[in-house]
Biotite code that builds the C-alpha atoms (Angstrom):
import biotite.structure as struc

atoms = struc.array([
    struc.Atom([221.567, -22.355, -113.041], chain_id="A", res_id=1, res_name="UNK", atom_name="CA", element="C"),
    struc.Atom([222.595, -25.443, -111.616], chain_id="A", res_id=2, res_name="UNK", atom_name="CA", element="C"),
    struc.Atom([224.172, -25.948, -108.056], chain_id="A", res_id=3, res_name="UNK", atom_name="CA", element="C"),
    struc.Atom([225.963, -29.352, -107.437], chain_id="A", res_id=4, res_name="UNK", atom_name="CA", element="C"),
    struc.Atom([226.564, -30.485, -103.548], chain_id="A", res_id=5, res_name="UNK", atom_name="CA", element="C"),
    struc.Atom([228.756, -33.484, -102.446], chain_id="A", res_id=6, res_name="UNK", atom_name="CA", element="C"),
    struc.Atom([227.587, -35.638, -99.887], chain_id="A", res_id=7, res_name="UNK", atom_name="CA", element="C"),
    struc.Atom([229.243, -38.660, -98.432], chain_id="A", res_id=8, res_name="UNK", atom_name="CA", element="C"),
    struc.Atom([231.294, -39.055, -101.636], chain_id="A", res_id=9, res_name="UNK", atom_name="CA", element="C"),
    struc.Atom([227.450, -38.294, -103.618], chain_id="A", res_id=10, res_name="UNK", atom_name="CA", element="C"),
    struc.Atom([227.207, -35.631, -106.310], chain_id="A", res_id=11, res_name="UNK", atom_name="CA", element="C"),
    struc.Atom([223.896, -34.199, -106.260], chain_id="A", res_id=12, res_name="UNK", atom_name="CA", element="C"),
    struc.Atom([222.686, -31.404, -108.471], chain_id="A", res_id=13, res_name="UNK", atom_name="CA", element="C"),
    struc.Atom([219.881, -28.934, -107.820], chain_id="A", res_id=14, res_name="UNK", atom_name="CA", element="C"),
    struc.Atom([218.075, -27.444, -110.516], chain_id="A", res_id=15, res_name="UNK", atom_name="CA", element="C"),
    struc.Atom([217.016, -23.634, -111.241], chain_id="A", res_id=16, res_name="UNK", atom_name="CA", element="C"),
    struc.Atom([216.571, -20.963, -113.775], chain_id="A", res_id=17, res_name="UNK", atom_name="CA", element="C"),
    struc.Atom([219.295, -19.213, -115.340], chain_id="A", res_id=18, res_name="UNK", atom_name="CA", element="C"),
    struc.Atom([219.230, -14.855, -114.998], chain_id="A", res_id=19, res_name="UNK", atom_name="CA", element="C"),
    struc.Atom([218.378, -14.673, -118.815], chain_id="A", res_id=20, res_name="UNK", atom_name="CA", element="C"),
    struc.Atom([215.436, -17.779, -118.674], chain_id="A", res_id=21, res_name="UNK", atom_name="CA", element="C"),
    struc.Atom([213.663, -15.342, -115.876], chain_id="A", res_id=22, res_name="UNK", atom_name="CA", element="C"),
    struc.Atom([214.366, -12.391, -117.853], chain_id="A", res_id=23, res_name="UNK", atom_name="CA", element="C"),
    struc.Atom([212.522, -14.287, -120.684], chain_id="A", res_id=24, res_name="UNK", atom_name="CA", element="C"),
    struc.Atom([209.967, -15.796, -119.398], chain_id="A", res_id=25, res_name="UNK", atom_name="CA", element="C"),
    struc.Atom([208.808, -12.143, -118.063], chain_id="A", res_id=26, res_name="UNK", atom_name="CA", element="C"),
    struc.Atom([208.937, -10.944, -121.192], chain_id="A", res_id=27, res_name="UNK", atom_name="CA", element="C"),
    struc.Atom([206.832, -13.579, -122.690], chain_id="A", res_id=28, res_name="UNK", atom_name="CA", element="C"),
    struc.Atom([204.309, -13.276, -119.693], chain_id="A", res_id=29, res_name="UNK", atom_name="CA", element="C"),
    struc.Atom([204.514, -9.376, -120.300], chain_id="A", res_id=30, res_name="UNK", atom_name="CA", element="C"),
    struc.Atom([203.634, -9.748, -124.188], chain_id="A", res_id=31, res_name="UNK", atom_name="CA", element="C"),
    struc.Atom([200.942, -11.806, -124.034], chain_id="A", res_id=32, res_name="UNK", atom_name="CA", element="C"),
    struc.Atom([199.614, -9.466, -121.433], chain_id="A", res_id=33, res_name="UNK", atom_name="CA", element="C"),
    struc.Atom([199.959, -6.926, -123.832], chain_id="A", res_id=34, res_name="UNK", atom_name="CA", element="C"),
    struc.Atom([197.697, -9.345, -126.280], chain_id="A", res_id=35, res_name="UNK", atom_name="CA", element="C"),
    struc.Atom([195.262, -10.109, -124.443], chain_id="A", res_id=36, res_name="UNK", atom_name="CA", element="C"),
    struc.Atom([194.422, -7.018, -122.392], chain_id="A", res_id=37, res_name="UNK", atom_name="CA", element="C"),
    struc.Atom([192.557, -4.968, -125.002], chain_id="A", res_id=38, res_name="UNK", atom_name="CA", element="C"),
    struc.Atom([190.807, -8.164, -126.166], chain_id="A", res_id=39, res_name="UNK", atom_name="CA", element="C"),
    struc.Atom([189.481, -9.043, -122.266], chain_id="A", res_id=40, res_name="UNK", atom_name="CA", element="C"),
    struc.Atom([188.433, -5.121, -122.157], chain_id="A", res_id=41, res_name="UNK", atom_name="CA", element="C"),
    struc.Atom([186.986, -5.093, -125.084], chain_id="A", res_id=42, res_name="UNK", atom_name="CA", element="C"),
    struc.Atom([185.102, -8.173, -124.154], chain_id="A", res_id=43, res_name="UNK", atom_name="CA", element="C"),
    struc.Atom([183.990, -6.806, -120.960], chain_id="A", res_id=44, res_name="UNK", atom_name="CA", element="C"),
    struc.Atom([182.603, -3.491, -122.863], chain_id="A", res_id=45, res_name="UNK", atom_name="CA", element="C"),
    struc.Atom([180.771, -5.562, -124.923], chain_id="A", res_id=46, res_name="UNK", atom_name="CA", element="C"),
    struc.Atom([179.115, -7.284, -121.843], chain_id="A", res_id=47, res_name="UNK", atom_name="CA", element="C"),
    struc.Atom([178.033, -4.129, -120.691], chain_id="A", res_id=48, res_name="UNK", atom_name="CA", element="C"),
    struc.Atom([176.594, -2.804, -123.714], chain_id="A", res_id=49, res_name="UNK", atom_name="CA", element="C"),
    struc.Atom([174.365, -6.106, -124.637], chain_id="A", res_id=50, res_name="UNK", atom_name="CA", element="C"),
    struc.Atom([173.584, -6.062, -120.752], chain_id="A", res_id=51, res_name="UNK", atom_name="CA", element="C"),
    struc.Atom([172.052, -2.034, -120.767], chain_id="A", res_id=52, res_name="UNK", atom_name="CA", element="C"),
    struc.Atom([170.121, -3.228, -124.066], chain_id="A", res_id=53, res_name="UNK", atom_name="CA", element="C"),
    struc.Atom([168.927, -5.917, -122.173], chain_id="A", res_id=54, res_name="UNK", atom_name="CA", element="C"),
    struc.Atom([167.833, -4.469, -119.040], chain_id="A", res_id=55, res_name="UNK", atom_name="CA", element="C"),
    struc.Atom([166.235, -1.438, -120.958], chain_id="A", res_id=56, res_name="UNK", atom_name="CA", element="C"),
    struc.Atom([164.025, -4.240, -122.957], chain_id="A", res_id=57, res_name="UNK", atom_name="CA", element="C"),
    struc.Atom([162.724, -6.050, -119.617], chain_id="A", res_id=58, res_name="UNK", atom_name="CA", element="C"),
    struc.Atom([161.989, -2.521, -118.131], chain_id="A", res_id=59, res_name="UNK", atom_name="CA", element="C"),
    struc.Atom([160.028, -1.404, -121.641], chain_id="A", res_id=60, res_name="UNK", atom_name="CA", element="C"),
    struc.Atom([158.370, -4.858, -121.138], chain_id="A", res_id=61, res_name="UNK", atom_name="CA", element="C"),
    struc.Atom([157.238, -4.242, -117.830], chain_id="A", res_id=62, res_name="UNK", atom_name="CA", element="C"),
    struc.Atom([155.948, -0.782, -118.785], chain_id="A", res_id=63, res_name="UNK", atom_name="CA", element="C"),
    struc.Atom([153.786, -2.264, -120.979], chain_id="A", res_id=64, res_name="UNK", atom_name="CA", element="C"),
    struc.Atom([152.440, -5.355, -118.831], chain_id="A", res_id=65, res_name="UNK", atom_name="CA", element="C"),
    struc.Atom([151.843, -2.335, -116.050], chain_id="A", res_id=66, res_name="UNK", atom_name="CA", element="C"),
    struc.Atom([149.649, -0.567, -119.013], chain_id="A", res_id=67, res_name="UNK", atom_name="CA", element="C"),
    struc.Atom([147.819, -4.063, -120.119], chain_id="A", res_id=68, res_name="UNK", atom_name="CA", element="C"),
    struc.Atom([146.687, -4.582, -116.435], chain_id="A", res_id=69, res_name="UNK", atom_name="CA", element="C"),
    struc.Atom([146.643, -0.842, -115.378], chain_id="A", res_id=70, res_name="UNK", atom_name="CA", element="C"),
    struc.Atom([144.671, 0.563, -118.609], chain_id="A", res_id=71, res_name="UNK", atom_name="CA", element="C"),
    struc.Atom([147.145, 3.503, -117.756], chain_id="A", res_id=72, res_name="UNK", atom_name="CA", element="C"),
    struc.Atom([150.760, 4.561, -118.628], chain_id="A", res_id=73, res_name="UNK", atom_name="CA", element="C"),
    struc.Atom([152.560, 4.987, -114.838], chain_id="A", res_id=74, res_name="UNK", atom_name="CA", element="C"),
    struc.Atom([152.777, 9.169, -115.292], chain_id="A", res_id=75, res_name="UNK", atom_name="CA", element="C"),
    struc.Atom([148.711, 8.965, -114.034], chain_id="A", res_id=76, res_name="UNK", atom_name="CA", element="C"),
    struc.Atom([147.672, 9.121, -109.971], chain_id="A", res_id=77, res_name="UNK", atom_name="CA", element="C"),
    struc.Atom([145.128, 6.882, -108.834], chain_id="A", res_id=78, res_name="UNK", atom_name="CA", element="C"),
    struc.Atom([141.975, 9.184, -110.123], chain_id="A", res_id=79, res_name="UNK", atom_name="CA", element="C"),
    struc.Atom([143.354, 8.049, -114.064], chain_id="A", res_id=80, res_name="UNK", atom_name="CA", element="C"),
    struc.Atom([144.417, 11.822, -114.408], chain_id="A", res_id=81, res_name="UNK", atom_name="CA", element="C"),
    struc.Atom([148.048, 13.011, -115.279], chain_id="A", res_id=82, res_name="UNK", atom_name="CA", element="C"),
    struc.Atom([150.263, 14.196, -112.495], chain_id="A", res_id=83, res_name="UNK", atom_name="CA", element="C"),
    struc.Atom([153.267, 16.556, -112.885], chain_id="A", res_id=84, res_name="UNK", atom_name="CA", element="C"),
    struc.Atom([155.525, 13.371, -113.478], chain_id="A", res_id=85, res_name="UNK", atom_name="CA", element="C"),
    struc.Atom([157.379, 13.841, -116.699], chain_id="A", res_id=86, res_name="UNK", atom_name="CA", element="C"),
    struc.Atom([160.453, 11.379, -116.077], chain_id="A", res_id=87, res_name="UNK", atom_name="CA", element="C"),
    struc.Atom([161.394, 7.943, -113.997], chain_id="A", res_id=88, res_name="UNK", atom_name="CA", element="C"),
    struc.Atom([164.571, 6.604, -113.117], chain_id="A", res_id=89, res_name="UNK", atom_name="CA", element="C"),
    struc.Atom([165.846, 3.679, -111.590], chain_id="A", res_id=90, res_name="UNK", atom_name="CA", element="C"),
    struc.Atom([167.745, 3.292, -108.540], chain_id="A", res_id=91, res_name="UNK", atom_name="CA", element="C"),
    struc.Atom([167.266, 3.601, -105.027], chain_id="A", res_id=92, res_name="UNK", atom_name="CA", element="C"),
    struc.Atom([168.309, 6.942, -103.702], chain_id="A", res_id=93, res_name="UNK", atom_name="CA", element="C"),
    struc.Atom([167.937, 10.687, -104.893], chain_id="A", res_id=94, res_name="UNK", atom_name="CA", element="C"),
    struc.Atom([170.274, 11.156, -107.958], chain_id="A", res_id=95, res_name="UNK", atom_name="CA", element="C"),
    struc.Atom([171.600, 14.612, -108.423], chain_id="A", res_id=96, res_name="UNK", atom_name="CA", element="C"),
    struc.Atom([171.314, 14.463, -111.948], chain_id="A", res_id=97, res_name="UNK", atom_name="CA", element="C"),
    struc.Atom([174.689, 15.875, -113.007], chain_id="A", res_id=98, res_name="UNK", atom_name="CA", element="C"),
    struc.Atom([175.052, 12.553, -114.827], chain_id="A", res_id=99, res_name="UNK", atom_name="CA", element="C"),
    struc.Atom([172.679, 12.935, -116.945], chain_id="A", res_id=100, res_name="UNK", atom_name="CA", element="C"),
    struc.Atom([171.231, 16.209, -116.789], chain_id="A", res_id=101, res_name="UNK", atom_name="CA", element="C"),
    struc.Atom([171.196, 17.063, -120.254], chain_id="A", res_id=102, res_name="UNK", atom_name="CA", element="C"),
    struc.Atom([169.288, 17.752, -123.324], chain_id="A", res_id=103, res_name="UNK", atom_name="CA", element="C"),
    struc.Atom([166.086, 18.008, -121.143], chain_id="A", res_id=104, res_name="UNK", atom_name="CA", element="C"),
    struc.Atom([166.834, 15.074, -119.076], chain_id="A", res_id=105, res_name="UNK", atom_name="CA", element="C"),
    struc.Atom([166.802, 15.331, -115.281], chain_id="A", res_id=106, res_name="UNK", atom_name="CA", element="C"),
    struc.Atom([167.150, 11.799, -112.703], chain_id="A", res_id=107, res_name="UNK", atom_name="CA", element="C"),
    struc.Atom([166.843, 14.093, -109.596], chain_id="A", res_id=108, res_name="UNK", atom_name="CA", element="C"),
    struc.Atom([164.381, 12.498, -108.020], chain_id="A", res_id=109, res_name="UNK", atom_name="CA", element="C"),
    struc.Atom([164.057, 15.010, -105.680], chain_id="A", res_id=110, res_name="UNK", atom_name="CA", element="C"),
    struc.Atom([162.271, 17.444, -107.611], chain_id="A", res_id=111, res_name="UNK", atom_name="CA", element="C"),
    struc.Atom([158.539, 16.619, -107.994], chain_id="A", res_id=112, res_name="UNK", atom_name="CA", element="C"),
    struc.Atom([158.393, 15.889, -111.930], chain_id="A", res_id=113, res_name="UNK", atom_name="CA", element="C"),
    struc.Atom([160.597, 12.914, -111.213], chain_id="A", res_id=114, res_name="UNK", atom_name="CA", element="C"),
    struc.Atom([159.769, 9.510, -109.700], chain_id="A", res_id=115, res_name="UNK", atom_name="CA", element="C"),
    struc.Atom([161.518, 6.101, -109.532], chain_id="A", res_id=116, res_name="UNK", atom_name="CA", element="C"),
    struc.Atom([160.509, 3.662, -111.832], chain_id="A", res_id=117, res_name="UNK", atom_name="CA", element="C"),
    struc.Atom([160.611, 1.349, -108.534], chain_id="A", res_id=118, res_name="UNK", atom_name="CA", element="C"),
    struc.Atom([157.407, 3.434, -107.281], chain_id="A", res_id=119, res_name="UNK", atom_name="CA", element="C"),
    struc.Atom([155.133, 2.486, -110.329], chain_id="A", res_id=120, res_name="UNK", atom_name="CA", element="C"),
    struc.Atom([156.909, -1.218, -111.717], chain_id="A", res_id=121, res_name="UNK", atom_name="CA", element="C"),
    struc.Atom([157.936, -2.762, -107.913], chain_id="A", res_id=122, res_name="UNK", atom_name="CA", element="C"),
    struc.Atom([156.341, -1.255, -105.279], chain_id="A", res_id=123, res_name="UNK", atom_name="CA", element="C"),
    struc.Atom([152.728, 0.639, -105.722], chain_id="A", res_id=124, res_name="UNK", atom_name="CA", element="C"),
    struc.Atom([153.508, 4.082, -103.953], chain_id="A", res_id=125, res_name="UNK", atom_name="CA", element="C"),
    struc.Atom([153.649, 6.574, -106.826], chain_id="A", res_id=126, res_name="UNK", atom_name="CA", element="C"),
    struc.Atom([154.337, 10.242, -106.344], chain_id="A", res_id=127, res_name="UNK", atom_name="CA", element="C"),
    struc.Atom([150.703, 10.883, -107.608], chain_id="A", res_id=128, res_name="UNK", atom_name="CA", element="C"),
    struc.Atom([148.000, 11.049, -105.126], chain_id="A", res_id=129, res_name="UNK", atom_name="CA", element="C"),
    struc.Atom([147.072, 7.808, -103.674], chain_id="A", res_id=130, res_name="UNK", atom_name="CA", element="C"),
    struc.Atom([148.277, 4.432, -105.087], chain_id="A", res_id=131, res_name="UNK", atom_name="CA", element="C"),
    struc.Atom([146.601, 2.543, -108.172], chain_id="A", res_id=132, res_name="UNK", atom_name="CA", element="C"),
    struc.Atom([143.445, 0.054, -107.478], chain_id="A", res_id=133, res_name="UNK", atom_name="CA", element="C"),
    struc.Atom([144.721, -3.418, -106.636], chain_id="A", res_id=134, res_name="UNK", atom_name="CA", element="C"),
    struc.Atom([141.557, -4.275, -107.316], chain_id="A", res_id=135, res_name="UNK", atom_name="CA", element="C"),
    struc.Atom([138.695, -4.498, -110.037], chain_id="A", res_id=136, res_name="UNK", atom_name="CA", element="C"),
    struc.Atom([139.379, -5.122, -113.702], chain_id="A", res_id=137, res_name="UNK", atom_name="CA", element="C"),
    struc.Atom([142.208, -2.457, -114.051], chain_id="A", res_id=138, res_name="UNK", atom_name="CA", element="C"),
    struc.Atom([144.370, -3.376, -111.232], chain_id="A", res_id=139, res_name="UNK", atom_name="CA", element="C"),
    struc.Atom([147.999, -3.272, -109.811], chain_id="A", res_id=140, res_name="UNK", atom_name="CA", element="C"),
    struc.Atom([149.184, -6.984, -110.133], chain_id="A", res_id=141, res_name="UNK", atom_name="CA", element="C"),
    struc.Atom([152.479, -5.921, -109.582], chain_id="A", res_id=142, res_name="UNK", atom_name="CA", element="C"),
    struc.Atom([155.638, -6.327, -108.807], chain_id="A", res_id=143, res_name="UNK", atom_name="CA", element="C"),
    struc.Atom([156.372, -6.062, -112.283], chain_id="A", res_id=144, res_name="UNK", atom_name="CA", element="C"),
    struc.Atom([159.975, -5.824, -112.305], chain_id="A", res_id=145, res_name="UNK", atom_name="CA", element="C"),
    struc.Atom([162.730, -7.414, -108.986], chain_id="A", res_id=146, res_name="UNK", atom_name="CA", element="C"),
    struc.Atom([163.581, -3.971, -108.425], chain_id="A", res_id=147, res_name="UNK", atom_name="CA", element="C"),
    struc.Atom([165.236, -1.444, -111.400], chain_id="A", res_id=148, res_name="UNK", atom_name="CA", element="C"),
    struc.Atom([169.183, -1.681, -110.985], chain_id="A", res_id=149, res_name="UNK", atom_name="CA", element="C"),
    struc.Atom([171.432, 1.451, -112.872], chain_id="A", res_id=150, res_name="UNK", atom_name="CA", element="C"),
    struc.Atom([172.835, 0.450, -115.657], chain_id="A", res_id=151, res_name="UNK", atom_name="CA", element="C"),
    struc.Atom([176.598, -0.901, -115.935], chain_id="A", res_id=152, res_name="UNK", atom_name="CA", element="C"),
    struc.Atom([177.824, 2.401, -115.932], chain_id="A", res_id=153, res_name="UNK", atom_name="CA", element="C"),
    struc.Atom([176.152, 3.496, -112.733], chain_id="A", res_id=154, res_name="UNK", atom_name="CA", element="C"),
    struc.Atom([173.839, 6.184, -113.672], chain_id="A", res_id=155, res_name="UNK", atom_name="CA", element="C"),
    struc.Atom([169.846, 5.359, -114.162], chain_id="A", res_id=156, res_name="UNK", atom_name="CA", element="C"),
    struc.Atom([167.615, 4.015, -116.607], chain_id="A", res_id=157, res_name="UNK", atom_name="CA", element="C"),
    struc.Atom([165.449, 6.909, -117.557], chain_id="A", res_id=158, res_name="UNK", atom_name="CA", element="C"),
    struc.Atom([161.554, 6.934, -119.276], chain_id="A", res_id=159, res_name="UNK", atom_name="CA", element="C"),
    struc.Atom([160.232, 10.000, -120.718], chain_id="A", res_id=160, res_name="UNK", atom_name="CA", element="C"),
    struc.Atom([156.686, 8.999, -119.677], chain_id="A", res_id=161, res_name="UNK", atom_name="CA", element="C"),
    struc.Atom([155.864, 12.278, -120.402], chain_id="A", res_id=162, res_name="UNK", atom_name="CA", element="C"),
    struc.Atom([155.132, 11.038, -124.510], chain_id="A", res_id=163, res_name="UNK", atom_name="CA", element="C"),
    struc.Atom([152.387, 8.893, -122.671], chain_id="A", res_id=164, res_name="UNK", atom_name="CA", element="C"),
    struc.Atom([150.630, 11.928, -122.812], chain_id="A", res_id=165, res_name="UNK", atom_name="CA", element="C"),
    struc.Atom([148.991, 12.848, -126.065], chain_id="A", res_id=166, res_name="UNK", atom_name="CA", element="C"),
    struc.Atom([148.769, 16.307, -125.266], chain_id="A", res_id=167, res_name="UNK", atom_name="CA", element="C"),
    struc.Atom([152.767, 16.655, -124.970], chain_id="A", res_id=168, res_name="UNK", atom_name="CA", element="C"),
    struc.Atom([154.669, 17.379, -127.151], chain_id="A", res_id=169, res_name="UNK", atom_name="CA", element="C"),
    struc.Atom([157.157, 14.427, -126.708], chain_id="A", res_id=170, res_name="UNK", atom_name="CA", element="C"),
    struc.Atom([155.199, 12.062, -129.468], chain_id="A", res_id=171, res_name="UNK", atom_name="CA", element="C"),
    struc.Atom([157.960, 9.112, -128.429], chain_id="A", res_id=172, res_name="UNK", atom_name="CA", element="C"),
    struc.Atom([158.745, 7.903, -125.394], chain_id="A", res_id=173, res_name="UNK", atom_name="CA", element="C"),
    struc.Atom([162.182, 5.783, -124.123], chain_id="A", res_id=174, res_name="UNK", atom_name="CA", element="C"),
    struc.Atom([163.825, 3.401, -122.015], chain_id="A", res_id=175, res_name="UNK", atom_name="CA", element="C"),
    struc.Atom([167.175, 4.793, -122.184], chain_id="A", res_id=176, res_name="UNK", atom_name="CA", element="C"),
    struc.Atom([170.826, 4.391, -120.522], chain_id="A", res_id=177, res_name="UNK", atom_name="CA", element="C"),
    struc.Atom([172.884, 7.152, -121.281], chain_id="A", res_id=178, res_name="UNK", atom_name="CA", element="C"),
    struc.Atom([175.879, 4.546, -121.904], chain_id="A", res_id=179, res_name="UNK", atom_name="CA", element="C"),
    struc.Atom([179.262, 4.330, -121.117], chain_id="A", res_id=180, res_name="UNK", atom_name="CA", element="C"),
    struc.Atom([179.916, 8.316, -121.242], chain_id="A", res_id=181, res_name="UNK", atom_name="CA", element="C"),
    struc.Atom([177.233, 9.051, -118.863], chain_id="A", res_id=182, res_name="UNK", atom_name="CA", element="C"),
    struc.Atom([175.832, 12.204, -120.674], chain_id="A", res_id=183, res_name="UNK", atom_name="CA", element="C"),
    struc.Atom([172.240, 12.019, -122.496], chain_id="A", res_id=184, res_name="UNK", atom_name="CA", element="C"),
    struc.Atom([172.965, 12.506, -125.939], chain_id="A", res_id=185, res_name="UNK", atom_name="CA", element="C"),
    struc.Atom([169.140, 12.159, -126.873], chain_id="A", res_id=186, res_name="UNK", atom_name="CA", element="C"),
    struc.Atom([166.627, 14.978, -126.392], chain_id="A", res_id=187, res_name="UNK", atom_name="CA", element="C"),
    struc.Atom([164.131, 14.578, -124.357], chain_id="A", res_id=188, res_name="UNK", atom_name="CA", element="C"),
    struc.Atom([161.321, 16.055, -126.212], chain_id="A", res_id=189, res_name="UNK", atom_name="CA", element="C"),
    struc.Atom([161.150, 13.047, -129.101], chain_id="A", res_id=190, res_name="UNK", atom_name="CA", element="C"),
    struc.Atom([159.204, 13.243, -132.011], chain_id="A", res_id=191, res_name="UNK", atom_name="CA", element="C"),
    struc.Atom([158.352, 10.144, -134.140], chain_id="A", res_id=192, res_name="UNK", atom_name="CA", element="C"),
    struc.Atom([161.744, 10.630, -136.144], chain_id="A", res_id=193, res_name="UNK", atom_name="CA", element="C"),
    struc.Atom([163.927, 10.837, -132.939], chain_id="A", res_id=194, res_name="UNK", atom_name="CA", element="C"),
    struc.Atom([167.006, 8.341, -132.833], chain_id="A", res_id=195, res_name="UNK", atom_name="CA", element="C"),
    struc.Atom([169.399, 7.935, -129.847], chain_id="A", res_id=196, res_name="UNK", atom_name="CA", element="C"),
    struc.Atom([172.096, 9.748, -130.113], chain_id="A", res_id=197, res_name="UNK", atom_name="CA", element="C"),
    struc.Atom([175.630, 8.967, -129.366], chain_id="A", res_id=198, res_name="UNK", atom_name="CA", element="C"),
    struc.Atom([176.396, 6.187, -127.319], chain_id="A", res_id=199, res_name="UNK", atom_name="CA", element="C"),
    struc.Atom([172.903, 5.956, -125.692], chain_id="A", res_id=200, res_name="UNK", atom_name="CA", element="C"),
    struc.Atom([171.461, 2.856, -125.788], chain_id="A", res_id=201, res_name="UNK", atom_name="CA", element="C"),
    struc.Atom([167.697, 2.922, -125.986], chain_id="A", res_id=202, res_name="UNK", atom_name="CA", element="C"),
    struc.Atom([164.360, 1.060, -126.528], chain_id="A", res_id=203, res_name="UNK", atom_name="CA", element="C"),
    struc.Atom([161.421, 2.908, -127.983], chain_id="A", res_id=204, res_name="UNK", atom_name="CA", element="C"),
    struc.Atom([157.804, 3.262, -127.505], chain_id="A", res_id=205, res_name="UNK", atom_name="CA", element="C"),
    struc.Atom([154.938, 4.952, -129.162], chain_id="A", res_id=206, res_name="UNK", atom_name="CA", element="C"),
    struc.Atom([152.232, 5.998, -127.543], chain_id="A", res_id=207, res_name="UNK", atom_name="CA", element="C"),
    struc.Atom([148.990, 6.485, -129.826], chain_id="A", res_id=208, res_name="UNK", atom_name="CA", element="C"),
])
């Protein structure tokens, strides 16, 4: 649209957009949209997937620098016997464990056979009785991991610690996220030939 003015015998013209160049534009602005919507989600669930696989492979490292200096999987107390621990989460408040309270699983910290993964990799104040030595040849050197975040779905990082002990049943043990559904589609009680299912995202350990 164009506008023209006269002043003092001067024709001046003032440009703008038409009703149909706005009407296009939008619709070009509203089709690329379109394009590149599912390609910018997609790209942000793939973020989130390679950053759970990540974080689960720094917290399965840590485990096993805590075991190296330790000489004990972090399920023990401080006399090197097991306690009732059977499970550790991440996070940093009680989870209720409707998340991922199934197929064995269970993040509520609140009951006594789960702990935080923060109380055995960051800080040294385990459930168990006492704390490990911070001393001698099989010490605490800790902190092992800058605290344990949830994963990018917002429910914990789970370890079934309870396949460090030989006796159980559980023969393989797990960092796990229970991915973007938030529902633990691996059992808990893992043998040797256990895979994660569904969308978990998992890295596994076995304990000889």
């Amino acid at each position: 649209m164009n506008t023209r003015e006269t002043t003092r015998g001067k024709v001046r013209w003032h440009a703008g957009f038409t009703l149909v160049e706005v009407v296009v534009v939008i619709a070009v602005v509203a089709l690329l949209a379109a394009i590149l919507a599912p390609l910018i989600a997609k790209n942000i669930d793939d973020a989130k997937l390679a950053r759970a696989e990540n974080e689960a492979h720094v917290i399965a490292a840590a485990l096993g620098t805590f075991y190296k200096d330790v000489g004990r999987w972090p399920t023990m107390n401080a006399a090197g016997t097991y306690n009732t621990i059977t499970t550790l989460a991440s996070g940093t408040a009680a989870d209720p464990g409707t998340a991922v309270g199934t197929n064995g699983w269970d993040s509520d910290t609140t009951q006594a056979a789960v702990d935080f993964l923060e109380n055995h990799l960051y800080e040294n104040t385990p459930k168990g009785t006492g704390a490990y030595p911070t001393t001698g040849r099989r010490a605490w050197r800790g902190p092992y991991l800058n605290g344990v975040p949830l994963d990018p779905w917002g429910t914990p990082y789970m370890v079934n610690v309870e396949a460090t002990d030989t006796t159980s049943a559980v023969e393989k043990g797990f960092v796990i996220s229970a991915g973007p559904n938030g529902v633990m589609d691996t059992p808990f009680g893992a043998v040797r030939a256990t895979t994660p299912g569904g969308d978990d995202i998992a890295v596994s350990f076995y304990v000889r």
